[in-house]
Each structure stands twice: as C-alpha cells, then as structure tokens.
Backbone bond lengths (Angstrom), bond angles and torsions (degrees), N, CA, C in turn:
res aa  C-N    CA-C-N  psi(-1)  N-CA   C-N-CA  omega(-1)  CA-C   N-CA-C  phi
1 X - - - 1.464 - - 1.518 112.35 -
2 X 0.882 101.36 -20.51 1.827 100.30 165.16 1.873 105.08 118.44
3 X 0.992 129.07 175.22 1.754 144.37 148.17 1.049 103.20 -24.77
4 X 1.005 144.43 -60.45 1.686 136.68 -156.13 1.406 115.13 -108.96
5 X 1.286 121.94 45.54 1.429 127.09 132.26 1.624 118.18 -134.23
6 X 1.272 121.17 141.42 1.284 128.69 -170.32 1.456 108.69 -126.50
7 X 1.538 118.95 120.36 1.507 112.94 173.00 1.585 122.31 -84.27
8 X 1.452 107.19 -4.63 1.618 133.92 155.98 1.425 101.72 -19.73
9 X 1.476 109.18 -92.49 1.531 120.15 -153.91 1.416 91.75 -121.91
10 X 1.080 123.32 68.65 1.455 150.60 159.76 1.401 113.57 -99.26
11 X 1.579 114.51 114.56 1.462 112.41 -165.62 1.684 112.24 -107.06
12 X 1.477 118.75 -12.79 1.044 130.24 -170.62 1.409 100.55 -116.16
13 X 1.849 108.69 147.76 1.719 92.84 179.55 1.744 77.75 -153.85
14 X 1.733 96.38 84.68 1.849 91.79 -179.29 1.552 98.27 -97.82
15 X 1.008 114.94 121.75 1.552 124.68 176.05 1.989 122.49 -68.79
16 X 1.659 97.31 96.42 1.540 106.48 -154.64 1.807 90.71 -72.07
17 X 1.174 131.99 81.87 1.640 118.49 156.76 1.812 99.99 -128.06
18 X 1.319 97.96 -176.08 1.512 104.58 -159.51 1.300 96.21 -74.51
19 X 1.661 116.45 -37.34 1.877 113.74 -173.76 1.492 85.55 -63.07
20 X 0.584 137.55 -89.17 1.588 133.38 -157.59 1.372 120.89 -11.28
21 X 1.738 105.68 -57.41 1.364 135.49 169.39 1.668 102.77 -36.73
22 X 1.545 128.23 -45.89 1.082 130.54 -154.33 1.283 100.36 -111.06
23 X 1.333 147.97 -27.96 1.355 150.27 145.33 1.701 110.55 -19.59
24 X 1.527 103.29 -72.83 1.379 111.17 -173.44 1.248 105.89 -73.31
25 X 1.201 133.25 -22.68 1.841 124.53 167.85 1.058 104.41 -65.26
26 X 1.291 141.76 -59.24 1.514 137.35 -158.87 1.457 91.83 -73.09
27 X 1.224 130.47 -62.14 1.517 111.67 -177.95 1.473 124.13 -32.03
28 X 1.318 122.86 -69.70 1.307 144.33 177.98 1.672 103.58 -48.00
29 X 1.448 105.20 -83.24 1.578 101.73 177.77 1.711 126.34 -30.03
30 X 1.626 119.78 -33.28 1.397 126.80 -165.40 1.416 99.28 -113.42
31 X 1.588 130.91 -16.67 0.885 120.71 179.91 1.884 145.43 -42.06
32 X 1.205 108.50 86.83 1.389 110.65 -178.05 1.760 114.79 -73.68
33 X 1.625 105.73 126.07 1.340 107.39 166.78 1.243 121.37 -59.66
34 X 1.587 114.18 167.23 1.855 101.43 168.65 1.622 120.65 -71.88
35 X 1.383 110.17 143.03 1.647 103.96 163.73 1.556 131.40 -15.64
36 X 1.629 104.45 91.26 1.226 94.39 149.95 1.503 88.43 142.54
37 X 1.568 111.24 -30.01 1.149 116.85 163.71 2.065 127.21 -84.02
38 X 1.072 119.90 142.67 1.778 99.62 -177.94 1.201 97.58 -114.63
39 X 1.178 143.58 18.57 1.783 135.17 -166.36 1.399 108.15 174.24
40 X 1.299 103.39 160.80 1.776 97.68 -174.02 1.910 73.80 -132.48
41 X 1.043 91.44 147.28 2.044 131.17 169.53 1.441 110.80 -100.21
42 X 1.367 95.42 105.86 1.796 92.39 164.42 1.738 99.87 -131.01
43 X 1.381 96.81 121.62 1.304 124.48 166.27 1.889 105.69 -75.10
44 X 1.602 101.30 132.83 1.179 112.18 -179.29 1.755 97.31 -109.62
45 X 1.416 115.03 157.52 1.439 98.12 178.83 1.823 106.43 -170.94
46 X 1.228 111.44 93.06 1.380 122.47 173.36 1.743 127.70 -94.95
47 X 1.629 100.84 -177.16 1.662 111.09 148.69 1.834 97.59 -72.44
48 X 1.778 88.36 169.19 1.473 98.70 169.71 1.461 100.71 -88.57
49 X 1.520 107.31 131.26 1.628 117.51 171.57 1.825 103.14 123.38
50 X 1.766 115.95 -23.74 1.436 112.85 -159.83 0.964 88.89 -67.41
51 X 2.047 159.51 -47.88 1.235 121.02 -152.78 1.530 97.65 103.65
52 X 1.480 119.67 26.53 1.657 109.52 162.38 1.442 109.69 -73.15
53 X 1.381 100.18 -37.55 2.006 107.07 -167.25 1.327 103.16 -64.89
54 X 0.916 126.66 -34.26 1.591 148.06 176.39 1.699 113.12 -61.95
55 X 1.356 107.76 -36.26 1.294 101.02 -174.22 1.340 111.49 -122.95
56 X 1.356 113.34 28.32 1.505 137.05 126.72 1.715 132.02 -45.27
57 X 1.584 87.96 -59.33 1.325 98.57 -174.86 1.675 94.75 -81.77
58 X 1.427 140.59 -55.94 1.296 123.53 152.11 1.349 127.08 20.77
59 X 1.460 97.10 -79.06 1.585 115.23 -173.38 1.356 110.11 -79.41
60 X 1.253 124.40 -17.09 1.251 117.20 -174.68 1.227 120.90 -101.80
61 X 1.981 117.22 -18.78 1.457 143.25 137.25 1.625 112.46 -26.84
62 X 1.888 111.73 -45.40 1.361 104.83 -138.18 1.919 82.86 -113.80
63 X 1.303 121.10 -12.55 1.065 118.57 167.48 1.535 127.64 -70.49
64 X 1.174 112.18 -36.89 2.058 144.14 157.60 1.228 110.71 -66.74
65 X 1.286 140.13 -40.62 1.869 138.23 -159.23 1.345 94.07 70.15
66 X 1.339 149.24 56.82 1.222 134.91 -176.93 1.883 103.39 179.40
67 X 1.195 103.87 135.35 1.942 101.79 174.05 0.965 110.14 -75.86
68 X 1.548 109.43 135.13 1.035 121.45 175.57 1.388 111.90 -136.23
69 X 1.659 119.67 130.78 1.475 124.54 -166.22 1.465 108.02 -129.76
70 X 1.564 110.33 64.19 0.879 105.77 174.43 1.591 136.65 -85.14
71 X 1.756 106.76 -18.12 1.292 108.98 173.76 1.685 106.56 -109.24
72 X 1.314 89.09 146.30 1.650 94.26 -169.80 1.719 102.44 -66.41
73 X 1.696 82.86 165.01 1.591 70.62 -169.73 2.045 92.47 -153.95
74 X 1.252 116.03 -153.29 1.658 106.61 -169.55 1.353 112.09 -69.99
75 X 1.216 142.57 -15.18 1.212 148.33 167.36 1.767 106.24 -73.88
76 X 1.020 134.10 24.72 1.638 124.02 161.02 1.542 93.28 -126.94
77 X 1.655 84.90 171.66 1.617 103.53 164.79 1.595 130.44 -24.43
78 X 1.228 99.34 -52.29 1.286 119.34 -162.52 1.371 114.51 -117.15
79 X 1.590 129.92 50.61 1.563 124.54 -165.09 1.110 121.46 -71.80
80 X 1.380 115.17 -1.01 1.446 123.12 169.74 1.264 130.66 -63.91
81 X 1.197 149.18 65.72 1.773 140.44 179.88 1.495 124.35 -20.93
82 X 1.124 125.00 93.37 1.312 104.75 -171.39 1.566 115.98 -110.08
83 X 1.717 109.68 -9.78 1.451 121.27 -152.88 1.570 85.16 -121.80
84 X 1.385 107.89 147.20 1.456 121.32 163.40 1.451 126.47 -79.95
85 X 1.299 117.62 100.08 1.594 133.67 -152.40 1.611 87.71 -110.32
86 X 1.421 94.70 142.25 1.872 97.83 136.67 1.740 112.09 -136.80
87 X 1.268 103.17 -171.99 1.697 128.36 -161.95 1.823 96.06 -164.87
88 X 1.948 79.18 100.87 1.617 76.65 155.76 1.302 111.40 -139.73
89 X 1.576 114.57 158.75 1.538 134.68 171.60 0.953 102.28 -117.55
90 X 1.479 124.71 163.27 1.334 122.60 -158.97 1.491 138.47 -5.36
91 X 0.806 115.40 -118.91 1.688 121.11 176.14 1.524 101.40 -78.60
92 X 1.273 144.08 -10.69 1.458 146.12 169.89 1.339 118.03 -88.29
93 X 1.088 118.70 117.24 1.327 131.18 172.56 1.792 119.09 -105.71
94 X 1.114 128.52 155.00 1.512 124.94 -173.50 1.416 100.77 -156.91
95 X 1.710 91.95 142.10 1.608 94.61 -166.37 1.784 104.52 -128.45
96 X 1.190 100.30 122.71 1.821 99.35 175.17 1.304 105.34 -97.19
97 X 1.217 100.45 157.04 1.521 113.59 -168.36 1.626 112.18 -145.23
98 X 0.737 130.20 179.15 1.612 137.19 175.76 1.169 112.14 -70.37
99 X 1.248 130.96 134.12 1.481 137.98 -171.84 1.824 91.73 -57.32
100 X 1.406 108.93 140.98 1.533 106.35 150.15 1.666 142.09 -50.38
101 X 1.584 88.54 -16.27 1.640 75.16 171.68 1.470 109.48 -135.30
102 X 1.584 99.20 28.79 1.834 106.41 171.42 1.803 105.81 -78.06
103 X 1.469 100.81 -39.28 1.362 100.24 163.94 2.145 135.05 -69.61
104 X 1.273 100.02 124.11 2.058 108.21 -153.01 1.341 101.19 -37.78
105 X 2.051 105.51 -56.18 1.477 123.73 -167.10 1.404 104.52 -66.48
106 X 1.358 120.20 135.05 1.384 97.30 141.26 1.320 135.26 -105.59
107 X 1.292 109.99 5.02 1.648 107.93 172.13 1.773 101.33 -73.51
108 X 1.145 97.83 -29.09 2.150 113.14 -175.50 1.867 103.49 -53.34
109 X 1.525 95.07 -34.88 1.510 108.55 178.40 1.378 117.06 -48.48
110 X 1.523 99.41 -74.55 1.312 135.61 173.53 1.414 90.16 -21.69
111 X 1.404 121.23 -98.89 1.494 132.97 -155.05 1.656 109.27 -65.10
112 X 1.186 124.53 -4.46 1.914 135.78 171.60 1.450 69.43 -78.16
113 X 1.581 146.30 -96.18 1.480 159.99 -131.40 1.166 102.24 -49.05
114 X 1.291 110.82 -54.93 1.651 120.64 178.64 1.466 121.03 -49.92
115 X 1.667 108.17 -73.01 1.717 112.98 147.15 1.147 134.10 -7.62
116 X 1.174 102.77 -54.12 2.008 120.63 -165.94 1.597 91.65 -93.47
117 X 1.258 142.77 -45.52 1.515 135.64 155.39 1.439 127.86 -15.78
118 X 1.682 95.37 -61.53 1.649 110.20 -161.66 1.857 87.50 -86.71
119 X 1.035 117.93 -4.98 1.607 105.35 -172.92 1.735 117.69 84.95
120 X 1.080 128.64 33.79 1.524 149.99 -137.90 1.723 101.84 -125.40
121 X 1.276 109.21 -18.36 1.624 112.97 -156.81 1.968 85.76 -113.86
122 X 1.270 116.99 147.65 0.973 111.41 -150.23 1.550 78.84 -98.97
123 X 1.548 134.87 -165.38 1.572 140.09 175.71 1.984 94.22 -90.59
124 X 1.116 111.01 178.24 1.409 119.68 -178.52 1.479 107.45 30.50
125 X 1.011 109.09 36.11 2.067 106.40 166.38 1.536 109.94 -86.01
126 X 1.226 125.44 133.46 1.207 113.90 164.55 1.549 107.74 -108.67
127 X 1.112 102.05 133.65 1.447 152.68 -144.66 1.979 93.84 -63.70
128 X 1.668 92.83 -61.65 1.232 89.10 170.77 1.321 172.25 -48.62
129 X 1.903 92.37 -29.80 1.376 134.12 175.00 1.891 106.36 -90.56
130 X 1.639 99.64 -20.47 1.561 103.50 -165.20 1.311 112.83 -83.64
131 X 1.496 123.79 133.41 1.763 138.34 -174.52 1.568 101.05 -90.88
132 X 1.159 107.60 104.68 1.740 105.66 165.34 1.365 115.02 -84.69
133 X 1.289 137.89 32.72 1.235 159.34 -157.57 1.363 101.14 -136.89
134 X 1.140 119.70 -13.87 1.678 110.53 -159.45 2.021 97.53 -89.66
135 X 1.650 111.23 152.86 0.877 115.60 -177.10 1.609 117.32 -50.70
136 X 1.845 113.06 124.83 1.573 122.62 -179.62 1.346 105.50 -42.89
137 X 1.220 148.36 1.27 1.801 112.76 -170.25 1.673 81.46 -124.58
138 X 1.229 136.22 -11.55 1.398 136.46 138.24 1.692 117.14 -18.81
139 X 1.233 110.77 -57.92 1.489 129.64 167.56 1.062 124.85 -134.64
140 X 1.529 121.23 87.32 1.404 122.24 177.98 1.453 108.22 -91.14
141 X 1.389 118.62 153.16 1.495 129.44 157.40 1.563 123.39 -31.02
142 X 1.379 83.56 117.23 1.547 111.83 -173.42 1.798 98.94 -95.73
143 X 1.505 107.79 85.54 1.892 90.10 -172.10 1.631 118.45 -64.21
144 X 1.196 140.68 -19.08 1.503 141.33 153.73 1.672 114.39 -48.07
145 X 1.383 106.77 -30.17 1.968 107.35 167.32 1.401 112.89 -75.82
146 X 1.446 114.53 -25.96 1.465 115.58 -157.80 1.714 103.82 -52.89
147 X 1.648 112.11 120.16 1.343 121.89 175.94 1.779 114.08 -58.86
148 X 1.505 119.74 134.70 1.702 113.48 -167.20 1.555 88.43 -105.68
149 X 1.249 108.17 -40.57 1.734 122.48 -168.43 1.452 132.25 -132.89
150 X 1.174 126.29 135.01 1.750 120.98 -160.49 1.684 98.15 -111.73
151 X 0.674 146.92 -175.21 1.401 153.72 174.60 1.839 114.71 -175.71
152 X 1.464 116.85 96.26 1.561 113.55 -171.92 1.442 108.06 -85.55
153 X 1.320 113.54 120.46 1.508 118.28 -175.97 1.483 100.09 -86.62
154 X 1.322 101.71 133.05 1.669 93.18 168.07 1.887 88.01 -147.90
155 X 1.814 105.15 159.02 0.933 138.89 -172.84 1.545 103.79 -59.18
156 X 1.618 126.20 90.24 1.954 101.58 159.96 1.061 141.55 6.62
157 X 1.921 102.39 -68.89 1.149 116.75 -155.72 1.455 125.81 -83.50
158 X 1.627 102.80 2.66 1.797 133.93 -167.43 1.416 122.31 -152.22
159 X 1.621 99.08 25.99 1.640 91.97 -160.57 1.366 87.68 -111.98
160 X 1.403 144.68 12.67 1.532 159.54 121.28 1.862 106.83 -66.75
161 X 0.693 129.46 3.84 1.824 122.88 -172.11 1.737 97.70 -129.32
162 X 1.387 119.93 22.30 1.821 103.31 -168.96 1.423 91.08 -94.05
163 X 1.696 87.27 157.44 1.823 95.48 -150.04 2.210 92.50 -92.13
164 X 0.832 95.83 151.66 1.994 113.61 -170.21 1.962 94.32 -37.54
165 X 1.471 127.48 -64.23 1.478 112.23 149.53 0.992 136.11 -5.02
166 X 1.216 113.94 -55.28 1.646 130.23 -144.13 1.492 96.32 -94.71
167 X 1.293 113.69 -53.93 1.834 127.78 -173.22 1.885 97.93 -78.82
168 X 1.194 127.18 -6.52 1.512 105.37 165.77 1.095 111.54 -105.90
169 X 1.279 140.37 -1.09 1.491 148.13 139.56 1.431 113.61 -54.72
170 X 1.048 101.05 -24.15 1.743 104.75 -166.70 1.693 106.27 -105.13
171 X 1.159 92.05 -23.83 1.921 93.18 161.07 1.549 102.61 -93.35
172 X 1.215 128.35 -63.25 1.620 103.62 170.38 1.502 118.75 -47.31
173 X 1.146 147.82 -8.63 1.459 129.58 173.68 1.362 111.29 -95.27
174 X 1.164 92.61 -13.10 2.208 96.76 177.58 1.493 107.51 -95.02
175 X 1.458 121.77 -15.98 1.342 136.10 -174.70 1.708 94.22 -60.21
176 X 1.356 103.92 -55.18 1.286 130.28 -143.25 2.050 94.25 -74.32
177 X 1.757 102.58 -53.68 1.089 106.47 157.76 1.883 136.53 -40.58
178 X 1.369 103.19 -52.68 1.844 103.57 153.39 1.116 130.58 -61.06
179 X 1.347 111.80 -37.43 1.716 108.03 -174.74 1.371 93.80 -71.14
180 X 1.625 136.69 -57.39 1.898 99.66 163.26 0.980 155.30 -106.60
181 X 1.619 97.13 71.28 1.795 148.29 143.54 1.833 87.14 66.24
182 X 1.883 114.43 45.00 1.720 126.73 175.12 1.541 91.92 -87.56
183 X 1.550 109.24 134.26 1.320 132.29 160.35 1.874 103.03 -57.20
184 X 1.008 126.43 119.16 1.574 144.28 174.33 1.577 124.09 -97.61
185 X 1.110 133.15 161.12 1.416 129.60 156.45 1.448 107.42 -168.86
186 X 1.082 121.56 168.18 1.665 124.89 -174.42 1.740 107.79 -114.62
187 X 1.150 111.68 123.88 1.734 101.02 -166.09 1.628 94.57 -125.80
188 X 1.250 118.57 120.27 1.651 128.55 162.37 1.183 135.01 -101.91
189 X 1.102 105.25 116.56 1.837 133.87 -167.90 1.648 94.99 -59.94
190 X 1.311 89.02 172.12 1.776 113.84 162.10 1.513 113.34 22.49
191 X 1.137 92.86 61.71 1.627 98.13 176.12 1.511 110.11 -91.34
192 X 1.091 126.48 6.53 1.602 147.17 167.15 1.852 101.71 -47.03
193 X 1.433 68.98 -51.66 1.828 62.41 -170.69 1.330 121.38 -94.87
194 X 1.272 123.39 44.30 1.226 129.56 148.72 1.000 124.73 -84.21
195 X 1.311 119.54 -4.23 1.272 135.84 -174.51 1.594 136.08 61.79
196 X 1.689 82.69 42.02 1.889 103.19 178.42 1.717 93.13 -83.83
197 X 1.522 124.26 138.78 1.229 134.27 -170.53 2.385 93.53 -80.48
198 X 1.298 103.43 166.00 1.337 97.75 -166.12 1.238 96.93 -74.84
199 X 1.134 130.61 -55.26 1.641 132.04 -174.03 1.448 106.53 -21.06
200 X 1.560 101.68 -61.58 1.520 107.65 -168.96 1.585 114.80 -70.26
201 X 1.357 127.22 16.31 1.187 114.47 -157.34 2.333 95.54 -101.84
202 X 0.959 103.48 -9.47 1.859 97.93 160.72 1.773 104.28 -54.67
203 X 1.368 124.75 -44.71 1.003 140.47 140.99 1.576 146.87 33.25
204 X 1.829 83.07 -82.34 1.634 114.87 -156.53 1.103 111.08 -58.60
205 X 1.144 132.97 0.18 1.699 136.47 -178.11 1.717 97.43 -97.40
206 X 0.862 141.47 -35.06 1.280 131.44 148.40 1.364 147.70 -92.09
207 X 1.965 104.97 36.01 0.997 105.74 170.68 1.307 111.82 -99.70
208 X 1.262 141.90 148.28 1.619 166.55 -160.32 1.229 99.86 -65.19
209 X 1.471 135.83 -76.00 1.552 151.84 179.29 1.553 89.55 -32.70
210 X 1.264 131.94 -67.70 1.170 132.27 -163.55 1.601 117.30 -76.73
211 X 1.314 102.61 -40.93 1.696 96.76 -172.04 1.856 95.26 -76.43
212 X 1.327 137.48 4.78 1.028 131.27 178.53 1.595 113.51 -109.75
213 X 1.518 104.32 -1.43 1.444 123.22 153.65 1.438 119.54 -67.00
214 X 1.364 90.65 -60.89 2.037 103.40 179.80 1.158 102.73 -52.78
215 X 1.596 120.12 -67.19 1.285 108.14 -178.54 1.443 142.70 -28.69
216 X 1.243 109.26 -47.86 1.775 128.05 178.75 1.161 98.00 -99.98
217 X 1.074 137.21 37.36 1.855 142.66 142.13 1.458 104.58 -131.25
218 X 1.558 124.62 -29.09 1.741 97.94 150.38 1.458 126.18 -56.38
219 X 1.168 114.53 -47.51 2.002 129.13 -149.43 1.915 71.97 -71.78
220 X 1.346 128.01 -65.14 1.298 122.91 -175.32 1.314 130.80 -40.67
221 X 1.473 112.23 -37.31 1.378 118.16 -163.23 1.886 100.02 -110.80
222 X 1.170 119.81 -30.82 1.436 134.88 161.72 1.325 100.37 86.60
223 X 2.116 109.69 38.66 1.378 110.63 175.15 1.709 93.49 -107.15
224 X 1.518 112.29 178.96 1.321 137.65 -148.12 1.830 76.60 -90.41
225 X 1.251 112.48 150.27 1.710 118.17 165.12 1.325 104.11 -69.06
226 X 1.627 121.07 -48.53 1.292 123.31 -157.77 1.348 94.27 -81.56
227 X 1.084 148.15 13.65 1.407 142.58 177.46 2.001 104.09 -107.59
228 X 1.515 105.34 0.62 1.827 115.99 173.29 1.136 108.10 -122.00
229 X 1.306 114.48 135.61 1.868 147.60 -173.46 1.276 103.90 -132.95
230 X 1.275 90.25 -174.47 1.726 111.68 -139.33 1.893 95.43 -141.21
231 X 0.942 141.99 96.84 1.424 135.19 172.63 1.732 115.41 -108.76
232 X 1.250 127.58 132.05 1.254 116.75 -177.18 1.790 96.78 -107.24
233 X 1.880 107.00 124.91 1.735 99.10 168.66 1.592 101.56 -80.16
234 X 0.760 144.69 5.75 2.200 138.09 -171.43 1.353 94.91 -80.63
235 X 1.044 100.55 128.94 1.606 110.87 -178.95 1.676 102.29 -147.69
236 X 1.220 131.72 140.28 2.014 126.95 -153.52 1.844 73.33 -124.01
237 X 1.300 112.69 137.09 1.686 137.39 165.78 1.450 101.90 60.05
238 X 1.682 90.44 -140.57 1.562 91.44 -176.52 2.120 134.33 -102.77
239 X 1.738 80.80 7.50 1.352 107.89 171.52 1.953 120.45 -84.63
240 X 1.370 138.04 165.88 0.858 129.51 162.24 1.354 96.63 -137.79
241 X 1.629 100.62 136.87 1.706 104.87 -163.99 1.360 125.48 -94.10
242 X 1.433 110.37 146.98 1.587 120.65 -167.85 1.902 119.90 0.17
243 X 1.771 94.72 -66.28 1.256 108.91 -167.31 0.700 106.91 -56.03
244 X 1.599 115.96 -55.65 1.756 129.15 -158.68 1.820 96.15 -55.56
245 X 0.968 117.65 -50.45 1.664 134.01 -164.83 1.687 96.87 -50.39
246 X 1.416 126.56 -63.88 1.391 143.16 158.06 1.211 123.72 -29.17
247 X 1.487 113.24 -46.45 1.687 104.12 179.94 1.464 94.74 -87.94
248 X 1.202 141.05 -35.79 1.466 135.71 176.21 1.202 126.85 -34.98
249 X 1.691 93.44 -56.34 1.367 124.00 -179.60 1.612 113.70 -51.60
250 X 1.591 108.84 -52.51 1.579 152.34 177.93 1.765 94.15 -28.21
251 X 1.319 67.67 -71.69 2.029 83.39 -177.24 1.487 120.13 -46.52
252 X 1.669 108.30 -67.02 0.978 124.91 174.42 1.490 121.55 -40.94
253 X 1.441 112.64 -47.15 1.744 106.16 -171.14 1.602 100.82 -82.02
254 X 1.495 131.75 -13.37 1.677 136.76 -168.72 1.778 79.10 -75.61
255 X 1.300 130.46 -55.89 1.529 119.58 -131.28 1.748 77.04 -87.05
256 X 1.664 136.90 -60.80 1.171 126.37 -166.50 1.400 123.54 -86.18
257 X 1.848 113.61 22.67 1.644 115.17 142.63 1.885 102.87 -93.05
258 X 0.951 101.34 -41.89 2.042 84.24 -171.92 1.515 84.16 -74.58
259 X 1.001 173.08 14.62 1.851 157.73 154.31 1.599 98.89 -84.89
260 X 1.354 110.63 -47.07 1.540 97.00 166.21 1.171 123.10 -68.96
261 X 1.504 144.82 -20.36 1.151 130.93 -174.54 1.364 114.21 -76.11
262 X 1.365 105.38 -35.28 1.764 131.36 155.48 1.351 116.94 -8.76
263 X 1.645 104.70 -76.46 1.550 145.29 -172.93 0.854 93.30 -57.87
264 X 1.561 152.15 -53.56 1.552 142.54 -94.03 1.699 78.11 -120.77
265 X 1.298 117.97 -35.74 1.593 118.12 -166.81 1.812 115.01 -100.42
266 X 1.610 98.74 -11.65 1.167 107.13 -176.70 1.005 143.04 -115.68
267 X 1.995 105.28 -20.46 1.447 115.70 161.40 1.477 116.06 -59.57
C-alpha cells in the first residue's frame, strides 16, 4: 500500500469482511436496551458543513443495506439544520440539532446543549427562536428524549486547522457533555478527500495523514484516540458499499456497547 499507512500506531483494527458486515447488523438492528430503558438517544453534534445530517442517513443506509436519505442534508434548499429532529430504527434513535456555531451566543449554546441533554427541548424546536432561559416547568424532562450518547462530527479535512475560538467552545461543549457522565466520541467525515484511493479505504485506520490528524485533535481536545473514527457519507446509486457499511457500523456498535454499560448500572 505504499509509505503512508502504518500498522505501528494504528488504533482501530475493524475487520472489513462480509461476516463482520453481518455481526454488527444483527447486533445493532436487534439490539435490546436494559430493563427499563426502550431506546438509546444519540445526539449528533457538529460545525455547519461537517456532515452530521449526512451521517444520519449513513447509519441508517448501513443499518438497511440500502440508501437512505431521509434527513435533509447540504444538497437541498435549506442545508442548514435549524430544528431539533430525530430518526429512529429500532431501539436507536438519533438526534440532529443545530450546528454549534449556527447559533450567535455561545454561552446561549451551552444552555440549548444542556436542555437537549436532559431531554427538556421538545422535537421540531428550532433552536433559533428557542429561550433556554425560559422558566423550568415551561420544559420539563421528557425521559424518552433523554440523550445516552453524543457523537461530535467534525470535517477530516479541518478537524486539525480549528481556529483557538472554535476549540474552546468545543472543550466547553464536551465539558458539559461529561459532567452528565454521556458516553462521547469524535467521528470524521469526508475522508475521501485526503486522497486515500478507494481500494485502500478497509484501510483508513492505518493511514499516516490521518492517524496524525487524530493525534493533534486528541493532545488538543484531551480525548482518548480510540474514542475517534472515520465515517465516509459517498455512497454511488442505490447501494452503500461493503466497507463504507463496516466502518459505519464500526462506530455505531463501539458508541451503543459503552451506552449500554451506562444503562446497565443506571436504569
């Protein structure tokens, strides 16, 4: 494969064959929470442009064997997210939200983040018009919203280039995420265009360009490497292919085994 992949400091070792492919489907697809819980919540949560809305339909492509575009995404009118949506399949639910920095305030952020955490923010709210200031019994906890898992999408090709602003917002919104004790991970889009050829992309966890990405967005962000992935939204017709399906999948079953272990002590 050439110089620029290393199985050295290779942190991921997802095994691209078809059993595999079908391992992590049947898990995910049949997956029952523990007693008491009926669904697990995973909050997706980017810049505007990373490709959360996008890697919605991803997961929900790679959960089916089939594309599926159900949440709009940068290719319509309106690629902006502004309303609090979810999409669920089975016991998984996923929640889009407003880019972090579509909203002006950012302390306004902060406490919308918080809201939408505890399950407080109603579904179809838009984000923009909405006062997180407004009196609590206004919006009390909705326990079927309550968020289990966060996942911050950020862009590949810039998720080493975020400007000193940008990354202390982004440690205060994950701050906010630990203090209530939410399973996290960092997931990066469009890694296409780094210009790993497709063949090689079973791969991408040991290519160099990238694991030297993770790196200088762990030491930055002071999260675990193995807690950051790699998801590709490009998908050609009406199929989504093997690999792509695998690292999706990859992601997906890492974030809803640590959310169950969560549950198991807390429901």
């Amino acid at each position: 494969m050439g110089s620029d992949f290393s199985k050295e400091d290779c942190f991921h070792f997802p095994t691209m064959d078809q059993r595999n492919l079908y391992t992590l489907r049947d898990y995910l697809c049949n997956y029952k929470p523990p007693k008491g819980c009926d669904h697990v919540n995973i909050l997706l949560l980017g810049k505007v442009g990373a490709g959360k809305s996008s890697l919605i339909n991803t997961f929900l492509s790679a959960l089916h064997g089939r594309t599926i575009s159900c949440v709009p995404t940068g290719g319509n009118p309106w690629p902006i997210t502004l309303e609090l949506k979810s999409y669920r399949t089975g016991k998984l639910q996923f929640w889009d939200t407003a880019a972090w920095n579509a909203l002006e305030n950012p302390e306004r952020t902060k406490r919308v983040l918080l809201m939408i955490l505890e399950g407080r923010v109603p579904p179809e709210t838009n984000l923009q018009g909405f006062n997180p200031d407004s009196d609590d019994a206004k919006y009390p906890v909705i326990a079927e919203n309550v968020i289990h898992g966060v996942a911050f999408i950020f862009d590949v090709n810039t998720m080493d280039y975020i400007c000193e602003d940008k990354m202390k917002q982004f440690h205060e919104l994950q701050t906010i995420v630990v203090q209530k004790y939410i399973y996290r991970v960092v997931i990066g889009t469009k890694f296409e265009r780094l210009g790993i050829r497709e063949k090689h992309h079973a791969w991408i966890y040991e290519y160099k360009p990238l694991q030297e990405k993770i790196k200088k967005l762990s030491d930055s962000t002071g999260m675990d490497k193995r807690s950051m992935f790699v998801v590709s939204n490009q998908w050609k017709g009406d199929q989504i292919e093997q690999i792509k399906c695998i690292l999706a999948l990859y992601v997906l079953e890492n974030m809803v085994r640590n959310i169950n272990k969560y549950l198991k002590v807390t429901v």
